[in-house]
C-alpha positions as CSV (number, residue, x, y, z in Angstrom):
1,X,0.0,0.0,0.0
2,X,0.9,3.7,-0.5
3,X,0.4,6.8,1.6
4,X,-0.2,9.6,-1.1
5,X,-0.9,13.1,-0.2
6,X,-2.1,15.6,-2.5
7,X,-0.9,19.4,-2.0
8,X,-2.1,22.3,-3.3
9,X,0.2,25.4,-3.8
10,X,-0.1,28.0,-1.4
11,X,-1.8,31.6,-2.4
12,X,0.2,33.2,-5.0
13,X,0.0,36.8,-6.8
14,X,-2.5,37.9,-8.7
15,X,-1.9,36.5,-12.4
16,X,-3.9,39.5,-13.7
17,X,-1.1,41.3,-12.0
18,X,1.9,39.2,-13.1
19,X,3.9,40.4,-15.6
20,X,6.0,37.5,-16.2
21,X,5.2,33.8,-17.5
22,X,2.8,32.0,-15.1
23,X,5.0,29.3,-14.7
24,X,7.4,32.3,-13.0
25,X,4.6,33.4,-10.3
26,X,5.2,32.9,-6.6
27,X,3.5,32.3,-3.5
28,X,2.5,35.9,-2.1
29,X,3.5,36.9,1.6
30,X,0.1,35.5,2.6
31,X,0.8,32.4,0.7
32,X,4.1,31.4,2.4
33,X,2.7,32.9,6.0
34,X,-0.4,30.6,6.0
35,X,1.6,27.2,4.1
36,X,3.9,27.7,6.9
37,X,1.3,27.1,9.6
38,X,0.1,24.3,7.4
39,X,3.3,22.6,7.3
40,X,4.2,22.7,10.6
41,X,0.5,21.6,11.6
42,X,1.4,18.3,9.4
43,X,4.7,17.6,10.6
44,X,3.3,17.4,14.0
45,X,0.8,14.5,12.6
46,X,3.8,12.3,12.4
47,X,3.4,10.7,9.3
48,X,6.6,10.4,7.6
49,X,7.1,11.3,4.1
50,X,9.6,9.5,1.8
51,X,9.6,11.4,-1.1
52,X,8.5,15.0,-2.0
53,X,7.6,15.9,-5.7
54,X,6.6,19.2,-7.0
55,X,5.3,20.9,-10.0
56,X,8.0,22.6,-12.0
57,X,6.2,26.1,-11.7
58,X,7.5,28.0,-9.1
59,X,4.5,28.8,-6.4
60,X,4.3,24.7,-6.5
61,X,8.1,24.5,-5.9
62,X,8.1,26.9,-3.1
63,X,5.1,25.6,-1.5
64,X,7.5,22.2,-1.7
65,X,10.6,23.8,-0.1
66,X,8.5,25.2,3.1
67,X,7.0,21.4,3.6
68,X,10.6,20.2,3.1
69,X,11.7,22.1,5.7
70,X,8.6,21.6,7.8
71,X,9.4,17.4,7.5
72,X,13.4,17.8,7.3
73,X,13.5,16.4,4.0
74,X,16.8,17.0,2.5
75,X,15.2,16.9,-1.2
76,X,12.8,17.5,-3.0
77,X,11.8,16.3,-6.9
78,X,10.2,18.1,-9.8
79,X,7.5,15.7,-11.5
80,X,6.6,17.0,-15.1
81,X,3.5,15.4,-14.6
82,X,2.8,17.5,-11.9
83,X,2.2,20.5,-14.5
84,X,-1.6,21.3,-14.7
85,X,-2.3,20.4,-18.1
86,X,-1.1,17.0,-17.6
87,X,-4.3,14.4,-18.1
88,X,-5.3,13.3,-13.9
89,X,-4.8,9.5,-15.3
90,X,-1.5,10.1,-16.5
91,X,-0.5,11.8,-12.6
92,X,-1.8,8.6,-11.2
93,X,-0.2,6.0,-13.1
94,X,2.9,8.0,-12.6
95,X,2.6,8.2,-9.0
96,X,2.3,4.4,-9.2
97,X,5.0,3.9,-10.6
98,X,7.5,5.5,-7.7
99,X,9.6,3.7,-5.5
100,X,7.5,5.6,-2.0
101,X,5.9,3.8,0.3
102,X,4.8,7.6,1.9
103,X,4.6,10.4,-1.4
104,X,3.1,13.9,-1.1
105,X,2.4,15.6,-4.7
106,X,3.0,19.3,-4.9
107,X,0.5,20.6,-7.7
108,X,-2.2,23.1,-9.4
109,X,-5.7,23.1,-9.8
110,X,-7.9,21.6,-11.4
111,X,-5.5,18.5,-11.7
112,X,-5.0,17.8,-7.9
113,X,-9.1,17.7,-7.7
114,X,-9.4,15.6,-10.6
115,X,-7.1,13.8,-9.1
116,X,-9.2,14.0,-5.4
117,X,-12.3,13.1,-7.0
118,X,-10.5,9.8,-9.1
119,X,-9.4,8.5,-6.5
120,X,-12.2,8.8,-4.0
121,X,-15.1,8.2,-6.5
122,X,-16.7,11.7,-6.2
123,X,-17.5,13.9,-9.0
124,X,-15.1,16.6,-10.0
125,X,-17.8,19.4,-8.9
126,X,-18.2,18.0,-5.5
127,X,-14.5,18.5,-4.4
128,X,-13.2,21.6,-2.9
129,X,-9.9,21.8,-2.3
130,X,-8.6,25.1,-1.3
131,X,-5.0,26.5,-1.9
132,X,-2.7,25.3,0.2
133,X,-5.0,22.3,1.6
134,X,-3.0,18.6,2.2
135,X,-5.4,15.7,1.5
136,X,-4.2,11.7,2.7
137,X,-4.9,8.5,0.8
138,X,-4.4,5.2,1.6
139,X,-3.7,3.7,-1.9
140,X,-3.8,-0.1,-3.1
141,X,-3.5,1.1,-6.4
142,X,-3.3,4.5,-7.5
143,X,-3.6,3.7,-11.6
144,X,-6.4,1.6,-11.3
145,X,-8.3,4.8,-8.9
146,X,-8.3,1.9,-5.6
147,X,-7.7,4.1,-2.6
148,X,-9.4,5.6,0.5
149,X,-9.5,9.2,1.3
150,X,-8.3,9.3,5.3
151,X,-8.1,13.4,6.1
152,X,-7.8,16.6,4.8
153,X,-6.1,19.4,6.4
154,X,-7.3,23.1,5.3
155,X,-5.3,26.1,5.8
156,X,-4.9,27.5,9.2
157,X,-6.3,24.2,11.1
158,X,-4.0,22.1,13.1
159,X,-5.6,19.5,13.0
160,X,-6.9,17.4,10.3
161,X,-10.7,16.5,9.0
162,X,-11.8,13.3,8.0
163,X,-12.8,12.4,5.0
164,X,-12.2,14.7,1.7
165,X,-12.6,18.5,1.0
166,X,-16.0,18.4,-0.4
167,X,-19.1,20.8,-1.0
């Protein structure tokens, strides 16, 4: 079995605002303040983390950096099909395919819903999963969509919720 959690970047800037390519934008002050509290709130769970993937755009890899630091993971690995326009079935056969036992997934909406909603059974609409949210799974097999949605921890709790980030 696999222990997969799902990550949504932290706040970033305005993209209305950005002047650069969106791959470039970064977490805003509000985005790294408030992932902060959400890290530290998930490294007191206890549940080890073997290996840390990220997006390649850069408010996923700094939202990656501050739960690396949060866990004391030395490193931290960019997954291409992390990027948002990559298909949710494609992520999830991919995932299945790493060596982790314990794997957290640094990503973008709408993929990391999709991929919420695959693997729990719900549809798409149903899930709401905020910016810088951490949902568990317990997965037997993540290409095949056989897992079981433990907790979900929003933004500024310290505590987890059971169950999935749904409407």
């Amino acid at each position: 079995m696999q222990r997969i959690y799902l990550v949504r970047h932290g706040v970033a800037g305005d993209p209305d605002e950005w002047n650069g390519p969106d791959d470039s934008r970064p977490l805003n002050e509000k985005g790294r303040r408030r992932f902060r509290e959400t890290a530290r709130a998930f490294a007191k769970l206890g549940d080890r983390v073997e290996l840390l993937c990220t997006s390649p755009l850069v408010r996923a890899v700094q939202t990656a950096e501050i739960l690396a630091d949060a866990l004391e993971l030395d490193e931290v690995c960019v997954l291409e099909e992390l990027r948002p326009n990559v298909p949710v079935q494609q992520l999830l056969e991919r995932a299945a395919e790493l060596p982790a036992r314990r794997l957290a997934l640094v990503g973008h909406d709408p993929q990391l819903s999709g991929a919420v909603a695959a693997l729990s059974g719900v549809e798409p609409a149903q899930v709401e999963f905020p910016k810088g949210a951490i949902v568990r799974f317990d997965v037997d097999d993540a290409a095949a969509r056989k897992a079981e949605a433990r907790w979900w921890l929003e933004p500024g709790e310290k505590k987890p919720r059971e169950g999935l980030p749904v409407r």
